[in-house]
TIKOL-906511 format. One record per residue (C-alpha): residue number from 0; x, y, z; residue in one letter. Coordinates in pm, 1 decimal. Layout:
TIKOL-906511
<site><num>NUM</num><east>X</east><north>Y</north><up>Z</up><residu>A</residu></site>
...
//
This chain:
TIKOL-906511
<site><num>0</num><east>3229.1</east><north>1120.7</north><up>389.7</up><residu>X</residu></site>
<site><num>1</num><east>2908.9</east><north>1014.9</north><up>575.9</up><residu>X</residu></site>
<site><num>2</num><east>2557.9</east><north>907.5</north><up>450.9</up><residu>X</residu></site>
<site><num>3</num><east>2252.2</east><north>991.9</north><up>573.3</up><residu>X</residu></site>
<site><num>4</num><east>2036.6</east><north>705.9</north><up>493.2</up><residu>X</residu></site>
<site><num>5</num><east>1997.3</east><north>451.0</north><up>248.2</up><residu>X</residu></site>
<site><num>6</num><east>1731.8</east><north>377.0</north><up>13.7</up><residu>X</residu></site>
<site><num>7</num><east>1712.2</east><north>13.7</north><up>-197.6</up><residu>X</residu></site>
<site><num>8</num><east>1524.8</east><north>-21.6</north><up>-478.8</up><residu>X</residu></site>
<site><num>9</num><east>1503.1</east><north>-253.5</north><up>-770.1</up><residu>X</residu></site>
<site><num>10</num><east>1513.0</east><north>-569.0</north><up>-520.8</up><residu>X</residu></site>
<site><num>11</num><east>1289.3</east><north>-871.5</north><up>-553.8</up><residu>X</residu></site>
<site><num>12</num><east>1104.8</east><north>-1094.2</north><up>-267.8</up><residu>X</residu></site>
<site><num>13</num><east>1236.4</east><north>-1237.9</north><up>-72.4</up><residu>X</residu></site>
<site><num>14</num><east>1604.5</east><north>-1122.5</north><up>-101.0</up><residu>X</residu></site>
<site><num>15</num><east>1456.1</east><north>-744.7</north><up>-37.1</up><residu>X</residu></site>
<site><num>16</num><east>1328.2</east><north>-805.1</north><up>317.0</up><residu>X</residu></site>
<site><num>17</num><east>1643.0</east><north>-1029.1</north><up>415.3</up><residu>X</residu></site>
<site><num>18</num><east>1879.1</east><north>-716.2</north><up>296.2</up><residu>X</residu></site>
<site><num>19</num><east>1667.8</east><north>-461.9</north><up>451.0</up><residu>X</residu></site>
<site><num>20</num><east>1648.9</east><north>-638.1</north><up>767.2</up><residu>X</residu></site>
<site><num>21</num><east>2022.3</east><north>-746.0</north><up>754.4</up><residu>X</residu></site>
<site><num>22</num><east>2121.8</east><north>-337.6</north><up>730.8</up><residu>X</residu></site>
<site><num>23</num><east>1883.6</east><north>-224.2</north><up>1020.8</up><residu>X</residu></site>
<site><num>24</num><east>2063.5</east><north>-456.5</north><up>1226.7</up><residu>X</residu></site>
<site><num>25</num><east>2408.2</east><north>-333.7</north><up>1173.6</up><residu>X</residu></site>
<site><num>26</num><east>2341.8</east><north>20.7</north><up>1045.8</up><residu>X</residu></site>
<site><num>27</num><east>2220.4</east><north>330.5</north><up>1280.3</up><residu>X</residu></site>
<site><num>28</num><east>2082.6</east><north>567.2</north><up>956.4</up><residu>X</residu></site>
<site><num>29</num><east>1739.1</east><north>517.0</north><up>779.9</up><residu>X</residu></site>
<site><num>30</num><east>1672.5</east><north>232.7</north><up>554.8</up><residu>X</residu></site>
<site><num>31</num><east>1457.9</east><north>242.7</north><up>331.1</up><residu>X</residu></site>
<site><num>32</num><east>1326.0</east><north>3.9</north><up>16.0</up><residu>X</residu></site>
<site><num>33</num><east>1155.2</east><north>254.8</north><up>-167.4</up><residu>X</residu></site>
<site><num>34</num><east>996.1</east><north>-19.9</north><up>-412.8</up><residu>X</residu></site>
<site><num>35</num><east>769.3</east><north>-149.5</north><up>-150.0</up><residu>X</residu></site>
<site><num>36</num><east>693.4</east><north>141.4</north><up>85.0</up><residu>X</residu></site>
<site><num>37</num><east>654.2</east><north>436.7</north><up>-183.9</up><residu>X</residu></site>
<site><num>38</num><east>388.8</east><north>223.6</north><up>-270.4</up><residu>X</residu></site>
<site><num>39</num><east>183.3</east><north>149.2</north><up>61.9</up><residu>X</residu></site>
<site><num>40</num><east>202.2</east><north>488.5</north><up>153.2</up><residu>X</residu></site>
<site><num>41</num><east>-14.0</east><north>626.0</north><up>-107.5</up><residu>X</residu></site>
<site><num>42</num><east>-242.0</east><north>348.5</north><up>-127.2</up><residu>X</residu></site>
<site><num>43</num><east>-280.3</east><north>355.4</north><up>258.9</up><residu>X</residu></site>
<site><num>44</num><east>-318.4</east><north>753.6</north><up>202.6</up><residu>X</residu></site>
<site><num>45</num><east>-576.6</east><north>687.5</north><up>-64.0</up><residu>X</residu></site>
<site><num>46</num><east>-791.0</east><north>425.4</north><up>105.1</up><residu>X</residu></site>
<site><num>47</num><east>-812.7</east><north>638.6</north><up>406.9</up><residu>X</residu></site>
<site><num>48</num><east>-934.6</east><north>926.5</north><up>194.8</up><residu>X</residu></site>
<site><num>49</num><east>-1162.8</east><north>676.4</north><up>2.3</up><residu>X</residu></site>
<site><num>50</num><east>-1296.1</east><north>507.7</north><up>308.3</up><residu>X</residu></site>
<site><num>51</num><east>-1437.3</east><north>861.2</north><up>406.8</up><residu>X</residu></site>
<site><num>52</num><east>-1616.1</east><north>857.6</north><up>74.6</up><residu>X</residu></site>
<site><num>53</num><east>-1783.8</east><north>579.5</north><up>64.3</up><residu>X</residu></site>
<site><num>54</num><east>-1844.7</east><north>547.9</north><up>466.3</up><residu>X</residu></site>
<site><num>55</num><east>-1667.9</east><north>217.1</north><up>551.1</up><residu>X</residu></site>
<site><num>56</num><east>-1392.4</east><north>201.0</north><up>876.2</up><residu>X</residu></site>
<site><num>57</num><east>-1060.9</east><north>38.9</north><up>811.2</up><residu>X</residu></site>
<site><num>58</num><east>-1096.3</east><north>-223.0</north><up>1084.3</up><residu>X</residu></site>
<site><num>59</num><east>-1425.8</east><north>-369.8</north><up>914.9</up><residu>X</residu></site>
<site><num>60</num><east>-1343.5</east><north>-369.6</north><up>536.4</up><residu>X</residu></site>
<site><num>61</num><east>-1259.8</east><north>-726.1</north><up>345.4</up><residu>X</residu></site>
<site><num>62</num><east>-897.7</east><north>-670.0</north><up>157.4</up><residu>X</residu></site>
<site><num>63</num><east>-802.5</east><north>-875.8</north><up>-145.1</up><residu>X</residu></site>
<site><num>64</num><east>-430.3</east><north>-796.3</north><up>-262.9</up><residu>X</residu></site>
<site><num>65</num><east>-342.6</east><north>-985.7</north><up>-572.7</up><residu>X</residu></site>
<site><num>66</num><east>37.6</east><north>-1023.7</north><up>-635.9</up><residu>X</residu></site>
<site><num>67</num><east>250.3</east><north>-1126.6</north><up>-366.4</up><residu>X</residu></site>
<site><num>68</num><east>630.0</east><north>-924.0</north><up>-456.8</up><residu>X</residu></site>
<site><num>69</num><east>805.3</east><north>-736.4</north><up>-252.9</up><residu>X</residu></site>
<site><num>70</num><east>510.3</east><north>-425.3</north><up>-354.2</up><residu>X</residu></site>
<site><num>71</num><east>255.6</east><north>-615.8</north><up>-263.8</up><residu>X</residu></site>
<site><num>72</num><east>392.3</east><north>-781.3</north><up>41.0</up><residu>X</residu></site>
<site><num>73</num><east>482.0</east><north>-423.3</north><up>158.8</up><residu>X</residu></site>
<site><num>74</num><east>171.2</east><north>-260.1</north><up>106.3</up><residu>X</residu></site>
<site><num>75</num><east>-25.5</east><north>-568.1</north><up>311.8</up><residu>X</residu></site>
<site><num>76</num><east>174.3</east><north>-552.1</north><up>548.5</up><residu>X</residu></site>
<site><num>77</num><east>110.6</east><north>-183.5</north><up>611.4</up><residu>X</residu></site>
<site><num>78</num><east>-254.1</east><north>-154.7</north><up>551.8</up><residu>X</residu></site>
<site><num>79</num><east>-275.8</east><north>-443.6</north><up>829.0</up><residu>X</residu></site>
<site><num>80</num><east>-76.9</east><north>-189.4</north><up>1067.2</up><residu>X</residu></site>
<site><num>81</num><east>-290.6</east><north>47.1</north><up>1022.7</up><residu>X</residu></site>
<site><num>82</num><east>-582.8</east><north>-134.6</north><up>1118.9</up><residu>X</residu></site>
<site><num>83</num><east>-687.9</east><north>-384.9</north><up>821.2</up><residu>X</residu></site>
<site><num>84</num><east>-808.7</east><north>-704.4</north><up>1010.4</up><residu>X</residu></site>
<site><num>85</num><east>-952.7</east><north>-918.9</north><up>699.1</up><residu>X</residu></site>
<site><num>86</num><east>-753.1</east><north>-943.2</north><up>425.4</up><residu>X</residu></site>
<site><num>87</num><east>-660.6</east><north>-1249.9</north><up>163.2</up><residu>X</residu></site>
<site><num>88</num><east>-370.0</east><north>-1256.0</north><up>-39.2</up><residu>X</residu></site>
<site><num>89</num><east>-304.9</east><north>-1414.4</north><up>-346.4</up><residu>X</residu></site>
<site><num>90</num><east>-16.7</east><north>-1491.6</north><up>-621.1</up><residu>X</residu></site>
<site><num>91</num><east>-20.4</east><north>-1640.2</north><up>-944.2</up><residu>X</residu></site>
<site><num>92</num><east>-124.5</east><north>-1963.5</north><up>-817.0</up><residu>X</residu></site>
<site><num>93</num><east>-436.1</east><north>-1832.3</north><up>-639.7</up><residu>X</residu></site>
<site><num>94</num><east>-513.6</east><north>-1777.6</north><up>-232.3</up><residu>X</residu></site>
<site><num>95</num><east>-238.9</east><north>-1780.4</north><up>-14.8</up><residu>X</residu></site>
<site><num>96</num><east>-372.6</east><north>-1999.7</north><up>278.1</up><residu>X</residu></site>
<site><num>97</num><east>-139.7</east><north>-2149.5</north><up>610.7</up><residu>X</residu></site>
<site><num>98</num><east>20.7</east><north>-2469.4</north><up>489.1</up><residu>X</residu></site>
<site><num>99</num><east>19.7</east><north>-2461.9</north><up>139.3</up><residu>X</residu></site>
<site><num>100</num><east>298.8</east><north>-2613.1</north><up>-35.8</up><residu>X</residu></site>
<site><num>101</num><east>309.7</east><north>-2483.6</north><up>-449.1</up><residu>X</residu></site>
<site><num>102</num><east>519.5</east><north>-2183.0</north><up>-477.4</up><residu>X</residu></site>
<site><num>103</num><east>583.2</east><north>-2051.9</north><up>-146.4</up><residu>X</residu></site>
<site><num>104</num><east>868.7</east><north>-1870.6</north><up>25.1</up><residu>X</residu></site>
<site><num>105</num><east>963.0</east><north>-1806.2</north><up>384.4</up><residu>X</residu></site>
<site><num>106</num><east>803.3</east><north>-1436.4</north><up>342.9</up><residu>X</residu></site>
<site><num>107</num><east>480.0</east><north>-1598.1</north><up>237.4</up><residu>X</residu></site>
<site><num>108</num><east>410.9</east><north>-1846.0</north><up>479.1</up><residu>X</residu></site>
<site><num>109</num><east>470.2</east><north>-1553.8</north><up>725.8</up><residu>X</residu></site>
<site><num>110</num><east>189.0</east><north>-1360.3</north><up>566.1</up><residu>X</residu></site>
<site><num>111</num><east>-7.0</east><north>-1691.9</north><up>569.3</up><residu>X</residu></site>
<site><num>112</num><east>5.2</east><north>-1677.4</north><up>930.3</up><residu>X</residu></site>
<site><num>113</num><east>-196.5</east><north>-1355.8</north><up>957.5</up><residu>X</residu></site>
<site><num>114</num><east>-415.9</east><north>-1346.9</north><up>722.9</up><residu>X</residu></site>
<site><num>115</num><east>-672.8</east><north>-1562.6</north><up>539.7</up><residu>X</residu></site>
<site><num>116</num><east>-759.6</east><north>-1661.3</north><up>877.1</up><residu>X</residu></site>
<site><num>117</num><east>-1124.8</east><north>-1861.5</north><up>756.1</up><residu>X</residu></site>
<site><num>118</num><east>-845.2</east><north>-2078.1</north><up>544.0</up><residu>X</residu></site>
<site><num>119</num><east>-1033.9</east><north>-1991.9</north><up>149.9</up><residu>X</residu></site>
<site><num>120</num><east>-833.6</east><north>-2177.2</north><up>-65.9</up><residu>X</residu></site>
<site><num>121</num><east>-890.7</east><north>-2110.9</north><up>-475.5</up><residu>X</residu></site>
<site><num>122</num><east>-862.7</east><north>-1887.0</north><up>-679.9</up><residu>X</residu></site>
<site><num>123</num><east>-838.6</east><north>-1470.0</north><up>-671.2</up><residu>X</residu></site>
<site><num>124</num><east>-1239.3</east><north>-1526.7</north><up>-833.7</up><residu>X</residu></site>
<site><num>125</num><east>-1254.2</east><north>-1687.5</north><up>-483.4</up><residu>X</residu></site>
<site><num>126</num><east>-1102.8</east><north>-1449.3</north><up>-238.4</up><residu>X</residu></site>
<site><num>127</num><east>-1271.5</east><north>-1158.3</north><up>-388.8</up><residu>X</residu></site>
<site><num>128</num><east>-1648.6</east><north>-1208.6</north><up>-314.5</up><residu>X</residu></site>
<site><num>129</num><east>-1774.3</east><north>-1004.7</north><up>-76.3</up><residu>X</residu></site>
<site><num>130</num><east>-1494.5</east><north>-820.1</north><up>-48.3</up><residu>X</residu></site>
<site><num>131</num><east>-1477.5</east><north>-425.4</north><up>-11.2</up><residu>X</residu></site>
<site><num>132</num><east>-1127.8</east><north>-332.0</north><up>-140.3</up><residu>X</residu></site>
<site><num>133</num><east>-898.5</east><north>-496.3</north><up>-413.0</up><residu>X</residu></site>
<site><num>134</num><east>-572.0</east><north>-413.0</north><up>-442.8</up><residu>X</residu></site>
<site><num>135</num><east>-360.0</east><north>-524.5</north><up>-754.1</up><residu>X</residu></site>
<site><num>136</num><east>26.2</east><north>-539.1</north><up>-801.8</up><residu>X</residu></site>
<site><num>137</num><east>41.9</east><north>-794.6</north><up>-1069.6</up><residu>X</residu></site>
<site><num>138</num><east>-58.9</east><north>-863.3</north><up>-1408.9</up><residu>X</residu></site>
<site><num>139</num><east>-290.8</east><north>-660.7</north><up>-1688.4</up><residu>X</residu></site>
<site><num>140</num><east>-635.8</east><north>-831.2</north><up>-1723.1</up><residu>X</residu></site>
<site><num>141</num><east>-630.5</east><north>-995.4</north><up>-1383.3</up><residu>X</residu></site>
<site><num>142</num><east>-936.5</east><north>-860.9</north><up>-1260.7</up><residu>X</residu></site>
<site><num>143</num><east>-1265.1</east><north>-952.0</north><up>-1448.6</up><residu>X</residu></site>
<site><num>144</num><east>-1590.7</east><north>-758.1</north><up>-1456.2</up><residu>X</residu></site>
<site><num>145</num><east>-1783.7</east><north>-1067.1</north><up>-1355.7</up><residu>X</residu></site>
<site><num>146</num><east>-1514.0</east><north>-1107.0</north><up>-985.2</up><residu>X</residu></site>
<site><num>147</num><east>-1626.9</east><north>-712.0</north><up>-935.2</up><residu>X</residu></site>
<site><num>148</num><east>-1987.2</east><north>-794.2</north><up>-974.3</up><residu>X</residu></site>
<site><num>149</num><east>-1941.6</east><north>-1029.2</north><up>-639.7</up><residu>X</residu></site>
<site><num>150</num><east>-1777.0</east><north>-766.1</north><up>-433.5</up><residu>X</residu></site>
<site><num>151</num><east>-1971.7</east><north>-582.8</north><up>-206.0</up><residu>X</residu></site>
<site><num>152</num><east>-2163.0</east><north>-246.3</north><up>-287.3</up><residu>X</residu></site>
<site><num>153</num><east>-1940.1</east><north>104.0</north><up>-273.4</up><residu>X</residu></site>
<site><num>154</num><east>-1652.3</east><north>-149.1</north><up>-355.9</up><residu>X</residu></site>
<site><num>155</num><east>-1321.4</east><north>30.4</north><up>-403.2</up><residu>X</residu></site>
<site><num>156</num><east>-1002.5</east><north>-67.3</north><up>-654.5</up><residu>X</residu></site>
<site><num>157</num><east>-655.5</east><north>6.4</north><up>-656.1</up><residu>X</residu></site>
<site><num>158</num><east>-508.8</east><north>-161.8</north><up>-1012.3</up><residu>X</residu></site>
<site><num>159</num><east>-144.9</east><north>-62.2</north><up>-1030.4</up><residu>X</residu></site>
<site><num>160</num><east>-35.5</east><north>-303.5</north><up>-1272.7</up><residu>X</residu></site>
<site><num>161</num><east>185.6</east><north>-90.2</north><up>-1564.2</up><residu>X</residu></site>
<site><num>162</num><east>117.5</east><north>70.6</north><up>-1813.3</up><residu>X</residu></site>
<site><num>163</num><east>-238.5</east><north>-161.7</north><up>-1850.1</up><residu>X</residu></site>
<site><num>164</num><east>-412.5</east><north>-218.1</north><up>-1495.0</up><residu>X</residu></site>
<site><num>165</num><east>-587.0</east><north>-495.3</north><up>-1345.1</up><residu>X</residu></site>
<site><num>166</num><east>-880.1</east><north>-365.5</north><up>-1505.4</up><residu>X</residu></site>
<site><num>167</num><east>-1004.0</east><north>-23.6</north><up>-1699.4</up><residu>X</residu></site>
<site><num>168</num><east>-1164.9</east><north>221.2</north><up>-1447.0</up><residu>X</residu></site>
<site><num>169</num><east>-1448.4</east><north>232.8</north><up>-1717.2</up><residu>X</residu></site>
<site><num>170</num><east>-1494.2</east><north>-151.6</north><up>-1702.8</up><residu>X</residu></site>
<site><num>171</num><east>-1500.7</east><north>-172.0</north><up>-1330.3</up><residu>X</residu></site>
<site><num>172</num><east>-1746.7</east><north>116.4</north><up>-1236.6</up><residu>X</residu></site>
<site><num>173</num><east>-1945.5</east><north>-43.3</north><up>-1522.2</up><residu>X</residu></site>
<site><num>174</num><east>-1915.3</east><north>-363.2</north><up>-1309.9</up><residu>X</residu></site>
<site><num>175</num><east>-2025.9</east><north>-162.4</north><up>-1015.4</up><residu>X</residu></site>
<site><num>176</num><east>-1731.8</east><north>-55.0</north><up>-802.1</up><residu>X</residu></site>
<site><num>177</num><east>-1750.0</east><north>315.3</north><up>-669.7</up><residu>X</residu></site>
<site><num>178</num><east>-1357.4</east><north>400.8</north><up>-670.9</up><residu>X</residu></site>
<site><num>179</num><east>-1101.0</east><north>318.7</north><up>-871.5</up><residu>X</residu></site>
<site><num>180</num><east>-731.8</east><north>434.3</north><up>-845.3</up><residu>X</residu></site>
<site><num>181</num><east>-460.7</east><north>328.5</north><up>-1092.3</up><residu>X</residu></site>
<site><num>182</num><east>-97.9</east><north>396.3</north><up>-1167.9</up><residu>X</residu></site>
<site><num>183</num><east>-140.2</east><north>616.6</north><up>-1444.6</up><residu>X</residu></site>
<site><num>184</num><east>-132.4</east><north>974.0</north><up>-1510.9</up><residu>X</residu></site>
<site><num>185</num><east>-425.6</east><north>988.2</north><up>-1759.2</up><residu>X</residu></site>
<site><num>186</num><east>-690.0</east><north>859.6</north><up>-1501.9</up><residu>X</residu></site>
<site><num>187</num><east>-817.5</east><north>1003.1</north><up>-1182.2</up><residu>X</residu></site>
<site><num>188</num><east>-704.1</east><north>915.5</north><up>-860.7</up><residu>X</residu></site>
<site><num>189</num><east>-326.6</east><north>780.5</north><up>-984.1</up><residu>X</residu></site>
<site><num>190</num><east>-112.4</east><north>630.6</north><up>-739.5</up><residu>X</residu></site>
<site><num>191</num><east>207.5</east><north>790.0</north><up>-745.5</up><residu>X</residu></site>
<site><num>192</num><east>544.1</east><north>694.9</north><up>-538.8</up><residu>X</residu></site>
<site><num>193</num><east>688.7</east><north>1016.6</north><up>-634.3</up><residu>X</residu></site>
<site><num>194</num><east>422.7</east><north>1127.2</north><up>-357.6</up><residu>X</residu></site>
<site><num>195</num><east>599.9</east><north>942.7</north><up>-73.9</up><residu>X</residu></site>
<site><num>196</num><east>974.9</east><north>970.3</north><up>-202.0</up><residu>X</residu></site>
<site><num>197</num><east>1179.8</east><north>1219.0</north><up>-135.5</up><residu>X</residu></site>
<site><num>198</num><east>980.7</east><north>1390.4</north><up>180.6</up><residu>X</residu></site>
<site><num>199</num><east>998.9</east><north>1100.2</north><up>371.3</up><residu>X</residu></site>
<site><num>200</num><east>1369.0</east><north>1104.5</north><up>345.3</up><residu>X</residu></site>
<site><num>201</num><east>1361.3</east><north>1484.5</north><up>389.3</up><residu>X</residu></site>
<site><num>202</num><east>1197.0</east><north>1457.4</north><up>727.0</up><residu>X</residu></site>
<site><num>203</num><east>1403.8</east><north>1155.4</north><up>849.3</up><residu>X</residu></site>
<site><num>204</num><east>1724.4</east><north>1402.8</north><up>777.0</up><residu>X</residu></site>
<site><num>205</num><east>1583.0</east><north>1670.9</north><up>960.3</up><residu>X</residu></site>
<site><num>206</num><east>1561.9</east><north>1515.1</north><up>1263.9</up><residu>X</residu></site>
<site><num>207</num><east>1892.6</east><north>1297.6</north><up>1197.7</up><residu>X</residu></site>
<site><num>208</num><east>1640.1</east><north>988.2</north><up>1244.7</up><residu>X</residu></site>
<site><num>209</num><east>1810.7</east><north>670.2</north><up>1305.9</up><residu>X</residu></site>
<site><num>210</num><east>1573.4</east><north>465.7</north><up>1114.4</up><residu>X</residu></site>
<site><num>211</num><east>1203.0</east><north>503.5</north><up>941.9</up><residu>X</residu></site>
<site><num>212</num><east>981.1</east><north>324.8</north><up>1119.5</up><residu>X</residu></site>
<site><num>213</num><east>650.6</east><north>225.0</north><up>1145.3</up><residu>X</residu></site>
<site><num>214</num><east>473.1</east><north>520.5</north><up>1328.2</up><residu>X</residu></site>
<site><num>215</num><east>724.6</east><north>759.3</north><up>1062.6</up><residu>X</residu></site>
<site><num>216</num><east>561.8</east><north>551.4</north><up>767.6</up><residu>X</residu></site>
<site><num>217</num><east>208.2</east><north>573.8</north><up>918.5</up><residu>X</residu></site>
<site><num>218</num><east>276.3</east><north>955.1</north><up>934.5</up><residu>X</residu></site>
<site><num>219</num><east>352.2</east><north>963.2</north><up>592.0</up><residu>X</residu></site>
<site><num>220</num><east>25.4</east><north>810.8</north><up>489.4</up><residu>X</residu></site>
<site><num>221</num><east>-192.8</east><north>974.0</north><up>719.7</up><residu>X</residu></site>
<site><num>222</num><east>-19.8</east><north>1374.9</north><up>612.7</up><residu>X</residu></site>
<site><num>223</num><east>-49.5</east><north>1252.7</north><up>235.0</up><residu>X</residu></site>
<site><num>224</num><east>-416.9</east><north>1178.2</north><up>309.9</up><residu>X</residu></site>
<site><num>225</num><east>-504.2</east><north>1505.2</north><up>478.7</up><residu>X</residu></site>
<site><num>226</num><east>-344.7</east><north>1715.7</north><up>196.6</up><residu>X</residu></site>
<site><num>227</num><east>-716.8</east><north>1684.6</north><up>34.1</up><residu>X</residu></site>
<site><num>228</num><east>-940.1</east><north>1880.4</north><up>224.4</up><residu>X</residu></site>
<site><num>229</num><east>-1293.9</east><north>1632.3</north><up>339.0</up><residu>X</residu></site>
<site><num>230</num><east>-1505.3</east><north>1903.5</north><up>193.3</up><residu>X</residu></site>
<site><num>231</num><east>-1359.1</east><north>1816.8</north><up>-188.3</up><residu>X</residu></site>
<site><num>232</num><east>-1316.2</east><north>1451.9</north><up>-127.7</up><residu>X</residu></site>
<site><num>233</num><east>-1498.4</east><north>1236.2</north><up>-391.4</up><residu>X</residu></site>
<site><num>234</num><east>-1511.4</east><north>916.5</north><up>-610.4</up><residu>X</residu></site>
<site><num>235</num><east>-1215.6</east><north>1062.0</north><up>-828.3</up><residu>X</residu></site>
<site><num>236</num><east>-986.7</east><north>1304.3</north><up>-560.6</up><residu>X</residu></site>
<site><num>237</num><east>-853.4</east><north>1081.4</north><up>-265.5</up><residu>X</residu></site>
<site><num>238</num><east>-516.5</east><north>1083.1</north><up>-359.5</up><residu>X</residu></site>
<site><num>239</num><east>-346.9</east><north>1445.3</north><up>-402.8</up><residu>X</residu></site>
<site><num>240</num><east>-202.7</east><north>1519.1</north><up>-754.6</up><residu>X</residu></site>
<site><num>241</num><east>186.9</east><north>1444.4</north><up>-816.2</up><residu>X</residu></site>
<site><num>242</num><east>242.3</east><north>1809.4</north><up>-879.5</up><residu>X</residu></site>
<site><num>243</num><east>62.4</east><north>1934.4</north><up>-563.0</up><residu>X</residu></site>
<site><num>244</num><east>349.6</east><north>2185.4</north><up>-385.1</up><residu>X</residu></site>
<site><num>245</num><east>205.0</east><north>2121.4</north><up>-66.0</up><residu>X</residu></site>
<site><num>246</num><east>298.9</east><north>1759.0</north><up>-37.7</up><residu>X</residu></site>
<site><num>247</num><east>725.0</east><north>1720.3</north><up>33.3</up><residu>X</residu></site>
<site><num>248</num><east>645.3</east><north>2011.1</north><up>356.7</up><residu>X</residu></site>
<site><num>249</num><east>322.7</east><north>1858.9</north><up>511.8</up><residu>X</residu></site>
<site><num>250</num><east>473.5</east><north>1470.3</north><up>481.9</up><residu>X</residu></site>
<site><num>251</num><east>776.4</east><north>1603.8</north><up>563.1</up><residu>X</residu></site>
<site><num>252</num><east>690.8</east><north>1769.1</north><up>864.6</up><residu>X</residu></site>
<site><num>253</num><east>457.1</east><north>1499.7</north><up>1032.9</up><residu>X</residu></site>
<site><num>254</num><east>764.1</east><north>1251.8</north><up>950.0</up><residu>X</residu></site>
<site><num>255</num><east>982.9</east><north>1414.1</north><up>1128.4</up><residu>X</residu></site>
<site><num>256</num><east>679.4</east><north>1466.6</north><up>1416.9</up><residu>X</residu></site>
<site><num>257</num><east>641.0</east><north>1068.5</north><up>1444.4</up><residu>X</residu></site>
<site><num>258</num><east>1030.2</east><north>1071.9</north><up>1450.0</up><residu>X</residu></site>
<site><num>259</num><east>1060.8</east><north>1288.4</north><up>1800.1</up><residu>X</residu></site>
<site><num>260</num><east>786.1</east><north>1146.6</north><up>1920.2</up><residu>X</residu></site>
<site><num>261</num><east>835.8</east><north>772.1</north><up>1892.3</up><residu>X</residu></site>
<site><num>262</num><east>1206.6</east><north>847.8</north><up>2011.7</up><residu>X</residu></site>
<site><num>263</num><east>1451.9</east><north>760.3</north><up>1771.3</up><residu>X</residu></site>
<site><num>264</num><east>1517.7</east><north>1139.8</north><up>1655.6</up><residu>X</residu></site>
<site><num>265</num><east>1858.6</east><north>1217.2</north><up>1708.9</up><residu>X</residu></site>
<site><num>266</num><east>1845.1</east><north>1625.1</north><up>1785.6</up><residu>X</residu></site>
//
C-alpha cells in the first residue's frame, strides 16, 4: 500500500512547522497541516473578496493578527505572500517586536524579522490603531469596542476565536468597522476550513502533485474568492457558504492548474 499525501492536524507551534518541514524534506507526496492552512485560505479568500468591497489594495492595508499558534502563524504568513506588506503581530503578552525576550520561540523571532518593521512595542490596544484589518485566533473578549474605534474607516474583522469571537459582529459595526467575519455558522460571512479541505487534496491527487505549495495554496484562495460573483459581493457575502456545490470543483481545478504550472505535477 501507498499514500497519496499526508495531512497533520491537531499539532501545536512550534513542533508543527519543525514536523512539517522535517517530512517535506524526506517525503515526495503532499504535506499538508490542515490546522494552519485550512485557515489562511479562507481568510485570504475572504479579505480579497472584502478588499473589493470596501476599495482598499492588499499591498497598502495595516494587518493586526492577534494570537501567535500555529493558525495564526500560518495565516500571517500567507496573507504576507500574497502581498500584505504592514502587518503587527501579537500574543498574549502584547506586540511581537525584533529582540524581545518574554515568551518567544524560534518561529516567533522569525516572524519578528518581517514584520513590525517601525518596532511598536505594547499592547494589541497598541498595534491596532490605524489599522485596516484585524485578524483574531485567540481568546473571547480580546477585542474591545474602544481598540475598533481607533482603526481606520471601512475597517474589516476576522474574529475566529470558538464558539465566542474576539468580539460580537453587532458590537464591532456598532464600534464602526464595515466587515466582520467569524467562525460561526449563525453569522454572516463564517470562516469555514471545511471550504479549503478536502479540494485542495483532491486537486493535488489529480495531478499526482509532489507537494502543495505556495502558488497551489494561493490558488486555493484566489478560486475560493471568485466563487462569489463581484456583482453580489457585499458587507455580509465575501466568503462562499460551506454548503455551496460549486466549491471542491472550482478549488479543485485551479489547484491542480498552479500544480502543472509551477512544475511539480507529476502527469
Amino acid at each position: 500500500p501507498s499514500f497519496g499525501g499526508i495531512n497533520l492536524e491537531d499539532i501545536s507551534a512550534p513542533r508543527c512547522f519543525e514536523i512539517e518541514e522535517r517530512l517535506k524534506k524526506i517525503l515526495d507526496i503532499p504535506v499538508f497541516p490542515y490546522d494552519q492552512y485550512g485557515t489562511a485560505f479562507l481568510v485570504l479568500s475572504g479579505l480579497i473578496n472584502a478588499l473589493k468591497v470596501v476599495g482598499k489594495e492588499m499591498d497598502k492595508i495595516k494587518v493586526v493578527v492577534n494570537g501567535a499558534g500555529a493558525s495564526a502563524i500560518a495565516v500571517l504568513k500567507f496573507l504576507m505572500s500574497a502581498g500584505v506588506k504592514n502587518a503587527i503581530l501579537c500574543d498574549s503578552k502584547g506586540i511581537i517586536y525584533e529582540g524581545r525576550k518574554e515568551n518567544m520561540n524560534p518561529v516567533k523571532e522569525e516572524m519578528a524579522k518581517v514584520t513590525n518593521r517601525e518596532m511598536i512595542k505594547g499592547t494589541l490596544a497598541d498595534a491596532i490603531v490605524g489599522a485596516d484589518v484585524f485578524i483574531g485566533l485567540s481568546v473571547a473578549g480580546a477585542l474591545k469596542s474602544e481598540m475598533v474605534k481607533t482603526m481606520v474607516s471601512n475597517s474589516i474583522i476576522f474574529a475566529m476565536a470558538n464558539p465566542t469571537p474576539e468580539i460580537m459582529p453587532d458590537e464591532a459595526k456598532k464600534a464602526g468597522a464595515r466587515i466582520v467575519a467569524t467562525g460561526r455558522s449563525d453569522f454572516p460571512n463564517q470562516v469555514n476550513n471545511c471550504l479549503g479541505f478536502p479540494a485542495i487534496f483532491k486537486g493535488a491527487l489529480k495531478v499526482r502533485a509532489s507537494n502543495i505549495n505556495e502558488e497551489m495554496k494561493l490558488a486555493a484562495a484566489h478560486a475560493i474568492a471568485s466563487i462569489i460573483p463581484e456583482n453580489e459581493l457585499n458587507e455580509d457575502n465575501i466568503i462562499p457558504n460551506a454548503f455551496n456545490s460549486r466549491v471542491v470543483e472550482v478549488e479543485s481545478e485551479a489547484v491542480a492548474k498552479a500544480a502543472i504550472e509551477s512544475g511539480v505535477a507529476r502527469i
